[in-house]
KEVEX-104590 format. One line per field, with one value per residue (C-alpha): y, z, x; residue number from 1; residue in three letters. Coordinates in steps of 0.5 Angstrom, whole numbers. Example, Ala and Ser with C-alpha at 12.3 -4.5 7.8 and 13.67 -1.06 7.14 Angstrom:
2
Y = c(-9 | -2)
Z = c(16 | 14)
X = c(25 | 27)
resi = c(1 | 2)
resn = c(ALA | SER)
This chain:
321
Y = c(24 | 23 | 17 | 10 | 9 | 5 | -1 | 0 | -7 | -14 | -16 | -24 | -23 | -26 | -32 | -35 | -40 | -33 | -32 | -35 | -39 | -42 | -41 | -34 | -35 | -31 | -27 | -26 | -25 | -21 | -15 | -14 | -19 | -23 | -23 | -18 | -24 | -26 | -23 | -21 | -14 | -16 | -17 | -23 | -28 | -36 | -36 | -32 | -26 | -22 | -16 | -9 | -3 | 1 | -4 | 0 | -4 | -5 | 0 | 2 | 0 | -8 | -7 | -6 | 3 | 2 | 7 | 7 | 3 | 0 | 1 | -2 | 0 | -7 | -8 | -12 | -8 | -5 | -3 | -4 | -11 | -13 | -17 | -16 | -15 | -23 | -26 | -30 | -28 | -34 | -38 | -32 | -27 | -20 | -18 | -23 | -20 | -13 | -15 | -19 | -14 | -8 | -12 | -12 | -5 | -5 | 1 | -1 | -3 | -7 | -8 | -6 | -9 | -3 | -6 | -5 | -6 | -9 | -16 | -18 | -16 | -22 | -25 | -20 | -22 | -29 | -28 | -24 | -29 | -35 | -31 | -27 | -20 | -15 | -12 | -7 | -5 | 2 | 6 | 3 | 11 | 15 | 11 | 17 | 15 | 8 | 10 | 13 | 8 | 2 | 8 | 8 | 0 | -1 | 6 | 9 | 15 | 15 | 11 | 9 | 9 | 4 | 1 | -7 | -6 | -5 | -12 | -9 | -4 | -3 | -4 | 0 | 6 | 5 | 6 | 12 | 16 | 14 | 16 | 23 | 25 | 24 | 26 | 33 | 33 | 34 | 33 | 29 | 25 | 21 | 19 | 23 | 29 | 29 | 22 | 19 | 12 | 9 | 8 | 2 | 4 | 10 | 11 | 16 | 18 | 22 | 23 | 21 | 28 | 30 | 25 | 28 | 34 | 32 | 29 | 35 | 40 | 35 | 35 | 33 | 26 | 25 | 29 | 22 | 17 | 19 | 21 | 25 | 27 | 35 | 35 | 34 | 39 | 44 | 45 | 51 | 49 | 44 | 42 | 36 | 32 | 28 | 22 | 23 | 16 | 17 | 19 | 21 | 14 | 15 | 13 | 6 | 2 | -3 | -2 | -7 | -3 | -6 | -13 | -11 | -9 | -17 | -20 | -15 | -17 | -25 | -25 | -21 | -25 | -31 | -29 | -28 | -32 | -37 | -36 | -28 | -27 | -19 | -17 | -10 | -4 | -4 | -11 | -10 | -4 | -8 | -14 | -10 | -5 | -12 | -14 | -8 | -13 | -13 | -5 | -4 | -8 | -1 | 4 | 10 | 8 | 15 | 15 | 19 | 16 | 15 | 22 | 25 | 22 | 23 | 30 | 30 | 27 | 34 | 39 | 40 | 40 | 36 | 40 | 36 | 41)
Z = c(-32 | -33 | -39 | -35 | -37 | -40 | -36 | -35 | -34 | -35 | -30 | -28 | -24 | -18 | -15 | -10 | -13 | -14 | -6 | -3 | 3 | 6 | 8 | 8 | 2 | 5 | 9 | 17 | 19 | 24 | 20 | 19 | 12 | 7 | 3 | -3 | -7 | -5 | -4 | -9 | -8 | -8 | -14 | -16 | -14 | -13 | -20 | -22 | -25 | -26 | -22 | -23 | -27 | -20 | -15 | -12 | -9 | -1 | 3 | 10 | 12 | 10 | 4 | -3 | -5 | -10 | -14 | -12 | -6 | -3 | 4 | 6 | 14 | 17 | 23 | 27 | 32 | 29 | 33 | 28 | 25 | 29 | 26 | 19 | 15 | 16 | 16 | 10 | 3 | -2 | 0 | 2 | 8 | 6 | 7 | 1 | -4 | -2 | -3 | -8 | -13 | -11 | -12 | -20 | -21 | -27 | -23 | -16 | -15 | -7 | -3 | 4 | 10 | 16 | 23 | 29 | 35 | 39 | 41 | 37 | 31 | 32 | 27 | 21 | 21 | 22 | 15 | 12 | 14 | 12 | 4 | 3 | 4 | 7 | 14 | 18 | 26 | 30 | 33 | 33 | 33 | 30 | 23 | 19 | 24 | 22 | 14 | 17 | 20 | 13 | 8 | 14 | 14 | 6 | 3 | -4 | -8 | -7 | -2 | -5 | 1 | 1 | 8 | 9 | 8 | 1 | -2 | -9 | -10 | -18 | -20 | -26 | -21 | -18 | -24 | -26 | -19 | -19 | -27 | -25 | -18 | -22 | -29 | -25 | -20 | -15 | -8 | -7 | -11 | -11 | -12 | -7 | -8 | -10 | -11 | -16 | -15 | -9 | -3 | -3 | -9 | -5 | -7 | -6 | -8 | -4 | -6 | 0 | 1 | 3 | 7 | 12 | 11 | 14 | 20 | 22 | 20 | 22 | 30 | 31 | 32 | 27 | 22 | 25 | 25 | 17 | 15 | 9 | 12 | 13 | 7 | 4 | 10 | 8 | 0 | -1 | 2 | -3 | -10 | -12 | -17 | -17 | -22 | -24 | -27 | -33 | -29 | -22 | -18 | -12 | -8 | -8 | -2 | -3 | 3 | 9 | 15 | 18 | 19 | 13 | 8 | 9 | 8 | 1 | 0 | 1 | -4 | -9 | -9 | -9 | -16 | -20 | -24 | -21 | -27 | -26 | -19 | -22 | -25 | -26 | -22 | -29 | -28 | -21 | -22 | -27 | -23 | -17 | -21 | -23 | -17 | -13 | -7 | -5 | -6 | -2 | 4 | 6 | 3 | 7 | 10 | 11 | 7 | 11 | 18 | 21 | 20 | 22 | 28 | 29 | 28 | 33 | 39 | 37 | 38 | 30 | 24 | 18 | 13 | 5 | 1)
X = c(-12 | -5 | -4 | -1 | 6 | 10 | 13 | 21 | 22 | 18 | 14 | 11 | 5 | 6 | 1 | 2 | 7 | 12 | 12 | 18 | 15 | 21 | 27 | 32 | 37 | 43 | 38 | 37 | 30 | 32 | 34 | 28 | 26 | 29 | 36 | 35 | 34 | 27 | 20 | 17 | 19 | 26 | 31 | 30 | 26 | 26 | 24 | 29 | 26 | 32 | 33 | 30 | 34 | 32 | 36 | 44 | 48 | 48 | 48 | 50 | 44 | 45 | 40 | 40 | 38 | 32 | 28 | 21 | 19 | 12 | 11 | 5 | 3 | 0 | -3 | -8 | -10 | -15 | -21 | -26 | -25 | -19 | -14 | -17 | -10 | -10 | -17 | -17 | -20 | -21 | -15 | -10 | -8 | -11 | -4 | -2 | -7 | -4 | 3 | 2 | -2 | 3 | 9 | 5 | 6 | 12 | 15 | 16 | 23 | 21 | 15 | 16 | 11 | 11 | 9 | 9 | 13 | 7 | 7 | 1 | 4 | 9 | 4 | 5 | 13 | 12 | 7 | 12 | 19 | 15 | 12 | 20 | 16 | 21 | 18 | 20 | 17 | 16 | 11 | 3 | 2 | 7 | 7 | 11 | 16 | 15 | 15 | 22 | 24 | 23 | 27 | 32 | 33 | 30 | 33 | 29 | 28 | 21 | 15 | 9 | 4 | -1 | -5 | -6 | -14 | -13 | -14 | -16 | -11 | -9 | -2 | -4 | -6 | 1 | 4 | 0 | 1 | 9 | 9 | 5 | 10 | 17 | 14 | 11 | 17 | 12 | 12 | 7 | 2 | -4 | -10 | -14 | -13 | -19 | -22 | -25 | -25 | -28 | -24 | -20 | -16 | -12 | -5 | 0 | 8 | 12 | 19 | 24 | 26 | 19 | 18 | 24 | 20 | 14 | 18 | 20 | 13 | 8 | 7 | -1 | -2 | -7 | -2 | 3 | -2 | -3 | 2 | 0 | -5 | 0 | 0 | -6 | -9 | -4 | -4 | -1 | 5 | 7 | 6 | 1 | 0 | -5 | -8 | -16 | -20 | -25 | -31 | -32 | -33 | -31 | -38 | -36 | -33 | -27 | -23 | -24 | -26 | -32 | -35 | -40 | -34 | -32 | -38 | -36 | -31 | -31 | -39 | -35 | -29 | -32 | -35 | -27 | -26 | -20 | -15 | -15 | -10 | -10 | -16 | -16 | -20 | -24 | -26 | -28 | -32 | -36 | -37 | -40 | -44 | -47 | -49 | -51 | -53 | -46 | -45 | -51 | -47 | -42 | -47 | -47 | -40 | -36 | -29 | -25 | -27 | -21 | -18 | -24 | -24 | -17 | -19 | -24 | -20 | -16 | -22 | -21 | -25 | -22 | -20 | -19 | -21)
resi = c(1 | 2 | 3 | 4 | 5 | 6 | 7 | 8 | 9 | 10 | 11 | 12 | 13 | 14 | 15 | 16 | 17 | 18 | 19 | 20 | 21 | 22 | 23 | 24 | 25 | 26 | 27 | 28 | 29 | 30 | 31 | 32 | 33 | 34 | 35 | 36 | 37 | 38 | 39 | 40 | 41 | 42 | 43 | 44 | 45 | 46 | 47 | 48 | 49 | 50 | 51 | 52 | 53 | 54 | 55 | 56 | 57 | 58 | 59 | 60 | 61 | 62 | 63 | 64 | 65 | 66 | 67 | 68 | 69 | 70 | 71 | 72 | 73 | 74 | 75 | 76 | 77 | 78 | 79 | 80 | 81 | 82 | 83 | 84 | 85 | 86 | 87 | 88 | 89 | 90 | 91 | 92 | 93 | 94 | 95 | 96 | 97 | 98 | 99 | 100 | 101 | 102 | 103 | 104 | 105 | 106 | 107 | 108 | 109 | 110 | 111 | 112 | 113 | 114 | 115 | 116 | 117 | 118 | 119 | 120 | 121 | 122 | 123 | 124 | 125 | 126 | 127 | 128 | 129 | 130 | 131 | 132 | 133 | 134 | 135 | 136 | 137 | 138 | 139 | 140 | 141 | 142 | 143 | 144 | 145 | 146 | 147 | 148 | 149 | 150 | 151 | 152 | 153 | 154 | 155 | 156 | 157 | 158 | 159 | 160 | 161 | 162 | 163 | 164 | 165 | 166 | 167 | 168 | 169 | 170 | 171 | 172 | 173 | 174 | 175 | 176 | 177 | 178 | 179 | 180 | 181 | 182 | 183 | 184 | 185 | 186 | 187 | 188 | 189 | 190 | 191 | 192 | 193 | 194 | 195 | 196 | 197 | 198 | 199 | 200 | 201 | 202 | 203 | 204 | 205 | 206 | 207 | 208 | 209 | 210 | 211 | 212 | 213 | 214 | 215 | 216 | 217 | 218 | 219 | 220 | 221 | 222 | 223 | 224 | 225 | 226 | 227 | 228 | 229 | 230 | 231 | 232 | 233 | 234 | 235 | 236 | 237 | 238 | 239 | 240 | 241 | 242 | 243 | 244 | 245 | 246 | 247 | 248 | 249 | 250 | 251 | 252 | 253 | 254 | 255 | 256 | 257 | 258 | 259 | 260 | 261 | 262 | 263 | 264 | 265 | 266 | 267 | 268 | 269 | 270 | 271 | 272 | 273 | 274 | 275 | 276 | 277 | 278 | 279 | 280 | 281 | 282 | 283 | 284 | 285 | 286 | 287 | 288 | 289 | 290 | 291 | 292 | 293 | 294 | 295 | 296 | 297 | 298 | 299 | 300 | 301 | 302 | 303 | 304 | 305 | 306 | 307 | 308 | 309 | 310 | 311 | 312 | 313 | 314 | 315 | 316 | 317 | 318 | 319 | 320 | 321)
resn = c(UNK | UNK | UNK | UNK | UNK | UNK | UNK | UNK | UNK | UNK | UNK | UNK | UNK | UNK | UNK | UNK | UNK | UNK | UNK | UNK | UNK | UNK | UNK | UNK | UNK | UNK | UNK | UNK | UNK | UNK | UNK | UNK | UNK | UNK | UNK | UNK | UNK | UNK | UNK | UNK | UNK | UNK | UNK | UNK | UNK | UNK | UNK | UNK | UNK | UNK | UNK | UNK | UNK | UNK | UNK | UNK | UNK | UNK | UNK | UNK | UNK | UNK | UNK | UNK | UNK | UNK | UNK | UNK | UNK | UNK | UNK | UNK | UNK | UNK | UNK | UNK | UNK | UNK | UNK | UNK | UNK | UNK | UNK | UNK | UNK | UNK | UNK | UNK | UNK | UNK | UNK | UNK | UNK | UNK | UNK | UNK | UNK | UNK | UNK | UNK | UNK | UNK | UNK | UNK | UNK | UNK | UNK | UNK | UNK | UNK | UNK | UNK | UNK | UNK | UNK | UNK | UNK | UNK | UNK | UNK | UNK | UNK | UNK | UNK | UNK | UNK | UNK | UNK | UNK | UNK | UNK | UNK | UNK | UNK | UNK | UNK | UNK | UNK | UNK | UNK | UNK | UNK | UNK | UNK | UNK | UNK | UNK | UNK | UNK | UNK | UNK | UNK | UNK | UNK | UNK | UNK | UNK | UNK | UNK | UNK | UNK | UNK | UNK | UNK | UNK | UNK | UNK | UNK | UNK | UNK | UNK | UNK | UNK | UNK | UNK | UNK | UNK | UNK | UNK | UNK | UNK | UNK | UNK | UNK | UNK | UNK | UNK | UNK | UNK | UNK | UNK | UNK | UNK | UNK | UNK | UNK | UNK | UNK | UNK | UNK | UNK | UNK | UNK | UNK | UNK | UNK | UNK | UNK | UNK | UNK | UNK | UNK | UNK | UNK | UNK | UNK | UNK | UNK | UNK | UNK | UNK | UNK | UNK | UNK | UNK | UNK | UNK | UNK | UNK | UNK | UNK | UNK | UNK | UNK | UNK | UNK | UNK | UNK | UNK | UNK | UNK | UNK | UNK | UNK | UNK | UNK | UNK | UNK | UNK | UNK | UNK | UNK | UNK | UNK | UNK | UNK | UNK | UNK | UNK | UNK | UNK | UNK | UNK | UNK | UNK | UNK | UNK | UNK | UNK | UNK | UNK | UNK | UNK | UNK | UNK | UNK | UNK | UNK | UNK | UNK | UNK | UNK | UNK | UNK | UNK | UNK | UNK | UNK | UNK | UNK | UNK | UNK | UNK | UNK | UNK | UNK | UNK | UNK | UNK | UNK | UNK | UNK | UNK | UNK | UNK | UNK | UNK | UNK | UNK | UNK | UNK | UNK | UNK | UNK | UNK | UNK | UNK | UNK | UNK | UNK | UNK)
């Protein structure tokens, strides 16, 4: 496993009082997000945190180029558990939780929400407006194409993928996948290749280039809708780094995908202490071992549901590795 670095920068783990609620300072809503100081993936933030080594100056774009930027794909169209990334889950959003856990990782520079341009998803925006989260909308089906459009409005050097069903993805994990990419000079990292925490922990680094690269190589739907889904399919073809825990874990299940993985979710929450807004994977794993109550909920639950499938609407088999 490739060791943690170390923090390029201080970080204040963001509450709820760290997400600007309010108005736009300096801002336009219809740029597709907050002014570059506010959000808690911005420069700074109302508390006035000082702003990251990774952020340049503006861009053609209207928007300040940073290093390493979280792209987090939302949407509430989901067939199995609809308008999950805003059910409530111990007095925040879904969304609010993954945001806010992101923006914690001491080498992202800005988190980014991709939407869709879909009417339904007008609740997304209006989330992210009111907490100063910058957003982005495209193509409900061709997110590469949605991720191409948030480094076209929001620019960077590196994407960070993360999905919005993910409320315990670790910030240390992020840090550890970033540090393995740019470290490795690899095309892409991540967590998955192959998987050793549970599902819910994934993280993936891409640099920019690579992203490109992929909008010009990957043509199938599914390689569209996942979009590093080309990659990891075609391993031969890049150079992979990829961030493994102390033990194989990755029979678990934090990921919100189905009904059960809600009533997960809220029973284990509900067990954390209040004072602990980033607890830790280390925590959480020890906390849901203690109550396999909880874990038998989503046993027997497929990780790679939704690729497989798409998969299958293709007339292919799923080729991980």
């Amino acid at each position: 496993m490739t060791p943690p670095p170390p923090a390029r920068r201080p970080v204040t783990p963001p509450g709820d009082q760290d997400m600007p609620r309010a108005v736009w300072p300096g801002g336009d809503p219809s740029e597709g997000g907050p002014s570059p100081a506010s959000g808690p993936g911005g420069a700074t933030s109302e508390r006035g945190r000082a702003a990251a080594p990774g952020v340049g100056p503006p861009t053609a774009a209207g928007h300040p180029a940073v290093e390493t930027q979280v792209i987090i794909q939302a949407r509430l169209g989901s067939t199995r558990l609809p308008g999950k990334v805003l059910l409530p889950l111990r007095g925040r959003p879904v969304l609010a939780h993954v945001c806010t856990r992101a923006a914690a990782a001491a080498r992202v520079d800005r988190v980014v929400v991709a939407t869709t341009d879909r009417p339904e998803d007008d609740a997304i925006v209006d989330w992210c407006q009111a907490a100063g989260v910058a957003w982005v909308r495209g193509a409900a089906a061709d997110v590469l194409a949605r991720y191409l459009a948030a480094v076209a409005r929001w620019p960077c050097t590196v994407v960070v993928r993360v999905t919005a069903d993910c409320p315990a993805v670790d910030p240390g994990q992020i840090d550890a996948v970033v540090a393995c990419l740019m470290d490795g000079g690899f095309d892409y990292a991540s967590n998955v290749h192959p998987p050793t925490l549970p599902v819910g922990f994934d993280v993936e680094a891409l640099p920019v280039t690579v992203l490109e690269r992929l909008a010009g190589e990957a043509c199938l739907a599914s390689h569209r809708e996942h979009v590093t889904l080309f990659i990891r399919e075609n391993p031969d073809r890049f150079r992979i780094g990829n961030v493994r825990f102390g033990r194989d874990r990755s029979a678990g299940r934090f990921v919100l995908d189905h009904p059960q993985d809600y009533e997960f979710f809220t029973r284990l929450y509900a067990l954390l202490p209040e004072d602990r807004p980033l607890i830790s994977v280390y925590e959480l794993l020890a906390l849901a071992d203690a109550h396999p109550e909880l874990t038998a909920l989503t046993a027997g639950l497929d990780r790679a549901e939704g690729a497989r499938r798409s998969a299958a609407r293709e007339g292919r088999v799923l080729r991980l590795g």
